[in-house]
C-alpha positions in Angstrom: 12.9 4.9 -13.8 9.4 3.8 -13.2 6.8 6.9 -11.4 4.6 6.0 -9.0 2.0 7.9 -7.8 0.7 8.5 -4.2 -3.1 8.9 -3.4 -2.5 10.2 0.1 0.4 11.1 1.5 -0.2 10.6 5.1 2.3 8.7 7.2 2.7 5.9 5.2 2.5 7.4 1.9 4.9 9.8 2.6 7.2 7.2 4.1 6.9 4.8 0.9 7.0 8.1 -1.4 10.6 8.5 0.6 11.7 4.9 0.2 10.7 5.3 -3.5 12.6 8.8 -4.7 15.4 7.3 -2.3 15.6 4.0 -4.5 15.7 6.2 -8.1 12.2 6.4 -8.7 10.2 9.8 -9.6 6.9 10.2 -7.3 4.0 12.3 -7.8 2.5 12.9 -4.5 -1.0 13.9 -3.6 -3.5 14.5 -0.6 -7.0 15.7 -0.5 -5.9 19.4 0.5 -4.1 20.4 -2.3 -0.9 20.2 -4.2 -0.1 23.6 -2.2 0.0 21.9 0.9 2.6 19.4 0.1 5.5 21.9 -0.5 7.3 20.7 2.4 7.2 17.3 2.0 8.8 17.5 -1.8 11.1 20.1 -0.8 12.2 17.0 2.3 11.8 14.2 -0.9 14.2 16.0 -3.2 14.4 16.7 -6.8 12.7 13.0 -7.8 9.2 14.5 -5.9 6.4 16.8 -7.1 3.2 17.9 -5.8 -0.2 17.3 -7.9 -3.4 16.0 -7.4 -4.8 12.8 -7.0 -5.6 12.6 -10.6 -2.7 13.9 -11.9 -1.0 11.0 -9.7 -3.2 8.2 -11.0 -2.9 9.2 -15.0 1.3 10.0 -14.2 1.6 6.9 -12.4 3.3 3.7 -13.7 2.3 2.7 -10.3 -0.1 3.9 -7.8 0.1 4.2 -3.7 -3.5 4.7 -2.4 -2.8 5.3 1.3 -6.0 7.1 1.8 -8.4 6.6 5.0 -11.1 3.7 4.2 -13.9 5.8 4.3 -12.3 7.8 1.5 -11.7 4.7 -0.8 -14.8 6.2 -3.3 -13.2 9.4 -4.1 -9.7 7.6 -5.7 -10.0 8.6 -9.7 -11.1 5.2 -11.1 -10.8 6.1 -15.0 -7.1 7.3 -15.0 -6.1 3.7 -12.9 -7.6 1.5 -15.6 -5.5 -1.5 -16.3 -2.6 0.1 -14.0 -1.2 -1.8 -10.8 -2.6 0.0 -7.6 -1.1 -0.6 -4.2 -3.7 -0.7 -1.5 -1.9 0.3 1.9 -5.5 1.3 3.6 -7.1 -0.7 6.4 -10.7 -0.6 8.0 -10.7 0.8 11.3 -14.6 1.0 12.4 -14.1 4.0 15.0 -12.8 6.0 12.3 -14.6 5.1 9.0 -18.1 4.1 10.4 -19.3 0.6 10.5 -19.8 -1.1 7.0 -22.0 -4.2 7.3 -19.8 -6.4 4.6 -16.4 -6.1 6.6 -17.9 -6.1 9.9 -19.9 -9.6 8.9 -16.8 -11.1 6.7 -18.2 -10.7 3.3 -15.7 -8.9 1.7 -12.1 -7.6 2.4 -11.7 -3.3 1.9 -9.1 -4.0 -0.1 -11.7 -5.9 -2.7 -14.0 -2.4 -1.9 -11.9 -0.6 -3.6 -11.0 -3.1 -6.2 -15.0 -2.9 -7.2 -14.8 0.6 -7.2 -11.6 1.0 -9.4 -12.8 -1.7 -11.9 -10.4 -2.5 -14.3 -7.5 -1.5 -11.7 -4.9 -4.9 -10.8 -5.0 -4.0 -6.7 -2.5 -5.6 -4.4 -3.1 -5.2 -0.9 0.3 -4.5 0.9 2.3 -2.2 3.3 -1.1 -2.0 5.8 0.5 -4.4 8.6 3.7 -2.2 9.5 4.0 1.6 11.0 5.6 4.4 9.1 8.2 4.3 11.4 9.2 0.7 10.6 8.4 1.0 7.1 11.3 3.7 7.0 13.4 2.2 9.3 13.8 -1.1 9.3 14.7 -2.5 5.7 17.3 -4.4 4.8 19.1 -5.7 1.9 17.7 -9.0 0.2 19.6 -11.8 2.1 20.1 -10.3 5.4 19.4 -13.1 7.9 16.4 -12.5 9.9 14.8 -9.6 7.4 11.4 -8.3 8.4 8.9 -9.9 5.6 6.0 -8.0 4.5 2.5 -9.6 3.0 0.7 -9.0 -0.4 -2.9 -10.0 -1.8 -3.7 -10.1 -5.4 -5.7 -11.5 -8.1 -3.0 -10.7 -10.5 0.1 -12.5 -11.1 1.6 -10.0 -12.9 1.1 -7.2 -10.7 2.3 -9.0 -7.8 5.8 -10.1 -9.2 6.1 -6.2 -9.9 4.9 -5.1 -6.1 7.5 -8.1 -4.9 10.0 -6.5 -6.6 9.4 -3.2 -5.3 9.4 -4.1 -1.7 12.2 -6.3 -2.1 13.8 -3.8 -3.7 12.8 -1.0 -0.6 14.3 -3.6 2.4 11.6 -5.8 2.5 11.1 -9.8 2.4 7.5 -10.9 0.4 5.0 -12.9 1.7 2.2 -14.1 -0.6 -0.8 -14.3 0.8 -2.8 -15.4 -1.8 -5.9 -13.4 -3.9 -6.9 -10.4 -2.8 -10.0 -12.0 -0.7 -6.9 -13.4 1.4 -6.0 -10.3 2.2 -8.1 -10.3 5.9 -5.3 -12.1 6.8 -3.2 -9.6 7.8 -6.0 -6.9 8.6 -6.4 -5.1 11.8 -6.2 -7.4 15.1 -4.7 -10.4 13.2 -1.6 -12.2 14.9 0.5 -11.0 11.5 -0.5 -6.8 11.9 2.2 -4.9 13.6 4.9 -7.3 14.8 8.1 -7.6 13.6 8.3 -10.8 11.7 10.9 -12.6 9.2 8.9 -14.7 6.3 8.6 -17.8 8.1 6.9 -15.8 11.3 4.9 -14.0 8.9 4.0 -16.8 7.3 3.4 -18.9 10.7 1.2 -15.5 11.7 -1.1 -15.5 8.1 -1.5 -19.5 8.5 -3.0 -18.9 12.3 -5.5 -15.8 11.2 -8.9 -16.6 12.7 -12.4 -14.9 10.8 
């Protein structure tokens, strides 16, 4: 039974911390506020849940969710993630986070933000281009004609087959985007964020993304 941690535990963290106690998994679940303010949602998770804080959820982790606003990217622990996969869920919205010159221009991708910051994490960018209330809603077992297909980013091979897995595993078709620079593919206002789209849509959607 493999833990994963959660670095936020907002709409989407919550959702996947859900899809994760509800597939066998044990989650440590975290927010900025406090372990005391998550007493509802791990009484609503069940036994597999428990509250701590967002270092105790990186060093507990065999797996970490950072779902944390962009402009909060700095405060994830980077020592406790060494080495360990982290899934990056986050996206860059400018109205909310402030403008930052690099994603505004193309330079860089958030996801490889935080990838500098964490430094010796292996950071695949995925779950960012569905809503919570898809993401809980609408898997499906592997095989089901038509599943909805969902995109990851990485520089590590490794650390992708074991995300794959995971989000086949929650309902989920995979779509490999490529490295983790790829991963403005499916960003904010690109043709593959928010629709509902089996692999050969997505993959139809990644192929047509315009810088």
């Amino acid at each position: 039974m493999t833990t994963i941690g959660f670095i936020g535990s907002g709409n989407i963290g919550g959702t996947l911390a859900r899809l994760a106690v509800e597939h066998g998994h044990a989650a440590v679940v975290s927010n900025s506020r406090g372990p005391h303010t998550l007493v509802d949602l791990v009484a609503d998770l069940g036994d597999g849940a428990r509250a701590g804080t967002a270092e105790e959820a990186a060093t507990d982790g065999e797996v970490v969710v950072v779902s944390v606003p962009f402009h909060a990217y700095r405060s994830v622990p980077a020592a406790a993630l060494a080495g360990k996969v982290v899934i990056d869920t986050n996206n860059y919205y400018w109205e909310r986070d402030g403008h930052v010159a690099e994603l505004d221009d193309g330079t860089t991708t958030s996801s490889e933000l935080l990838a500098g910051h964490l430094g010796g994490a292996r950071v695949v960018k995925a779950f960012n281009h569905i809503t919570s209330a898809d993401l809980g809603s609408r898997g499906t077992p592997s095989g089901t004609p038509g599943r909805r297909a969902l995109a990851i980013a990485g520089d590590d091979a490794d650390a992708k087959a074991l995300v794959t897995s995971l989000v086949d595993r929650w309902g989920f078709d995979v779509v490999d985007a490529g490295p983790l620079a790829e991963g403005w593919r499916y960003q904010r206002d690109m043709p593959a964020y928010g629709p509902d789209l089996d692999a050969d849509g997505l993959r139809a959607a990644l192929a047509a993304a315009q810088r």
